[in-house]
C-alpha positions in Angstrom: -16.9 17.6 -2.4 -15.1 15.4 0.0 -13.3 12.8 -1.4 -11.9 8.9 0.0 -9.6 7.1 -1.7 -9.1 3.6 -1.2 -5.7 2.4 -2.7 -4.6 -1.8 -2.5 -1.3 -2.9 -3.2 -1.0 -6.7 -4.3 2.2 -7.7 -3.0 4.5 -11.0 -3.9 7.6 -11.7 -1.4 9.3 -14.2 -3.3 12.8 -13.9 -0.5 10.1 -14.7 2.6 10.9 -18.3 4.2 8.1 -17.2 7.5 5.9 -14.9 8.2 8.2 -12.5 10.4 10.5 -12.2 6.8 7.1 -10.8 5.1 5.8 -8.6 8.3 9.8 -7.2 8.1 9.0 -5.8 4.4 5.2 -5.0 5.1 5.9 -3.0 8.3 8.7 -1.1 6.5 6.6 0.0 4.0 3.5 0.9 5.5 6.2 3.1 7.9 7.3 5.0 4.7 4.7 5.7 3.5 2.8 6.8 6.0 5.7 8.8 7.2 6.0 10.6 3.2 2.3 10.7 2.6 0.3 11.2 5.8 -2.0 8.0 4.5 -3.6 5.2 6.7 -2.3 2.0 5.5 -2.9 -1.5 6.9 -2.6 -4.6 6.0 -5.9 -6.2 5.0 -5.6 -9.8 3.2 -2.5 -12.4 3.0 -2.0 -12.2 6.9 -1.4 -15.9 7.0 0.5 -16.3 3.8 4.2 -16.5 3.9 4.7 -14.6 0.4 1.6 -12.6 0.0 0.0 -9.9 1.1 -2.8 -7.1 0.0 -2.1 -3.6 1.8 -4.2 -0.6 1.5 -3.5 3.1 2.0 -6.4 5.7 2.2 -6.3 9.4 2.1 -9.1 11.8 2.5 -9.2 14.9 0.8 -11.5 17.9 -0.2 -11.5 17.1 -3.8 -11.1 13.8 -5.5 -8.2 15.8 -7.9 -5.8 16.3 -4.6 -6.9 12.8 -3.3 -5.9 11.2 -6.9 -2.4 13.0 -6.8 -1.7 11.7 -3.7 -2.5 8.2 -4.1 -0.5 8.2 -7.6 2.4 9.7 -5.7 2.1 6.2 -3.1 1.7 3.7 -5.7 4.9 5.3 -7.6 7.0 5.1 -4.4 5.5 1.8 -3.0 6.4 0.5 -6.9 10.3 2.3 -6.1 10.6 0.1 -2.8 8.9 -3.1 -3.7 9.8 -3.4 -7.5 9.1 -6.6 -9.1 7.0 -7.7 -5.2 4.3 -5.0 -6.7 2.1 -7.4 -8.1 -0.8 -5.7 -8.9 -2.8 -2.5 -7.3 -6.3 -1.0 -7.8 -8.0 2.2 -6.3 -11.3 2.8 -5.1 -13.5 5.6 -4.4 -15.9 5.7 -1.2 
């Protein structure tokens, strides 16, 4: 059975002083990971804020198994880029 997986990254940029400092780290990491994973990823909450921001990645798969790897494997390297900015993150299935 077809599988979506929906995962959101809570993210804290403490360095920001504007909003082009937190679209700088935001961009670069929804390049990388789209690039390693072949996800979707956008941002979807925080666009106003100068430190926050919520970005979600979603992967569809033929099996929820394959779709869980994957998302494990982008929170894991989001958590590698980010480090302590990784605030929080959460997955959910459509």
């Amino acid at each position: 059975m077809p599988a979506i997986g929906v995962l959101t990254l809570h993210i804290h940029v403490e360095d920001s002083h504007s909003l082009k400092d937190k679209r700088h780290v935001v961009k670069s990491l929804k390049d990388r990971l789209r690039e390693r994973f072949n996800v979707s990823v956008a941002e979807i909450d925080g666009l106003e804020s100068w430190q926050s921001a919520v970005v979600a990645a979603v992967t569809v798969s033929s099996d929820r198994v394959r779709a869980e790897q994957v998302l494990q494997a982008v929170e894991a390297h989001a958590a590698t880029i980010l480090g302590g900015a990784l605030t929080a993150s959460d997955v959910e299935w459509i």
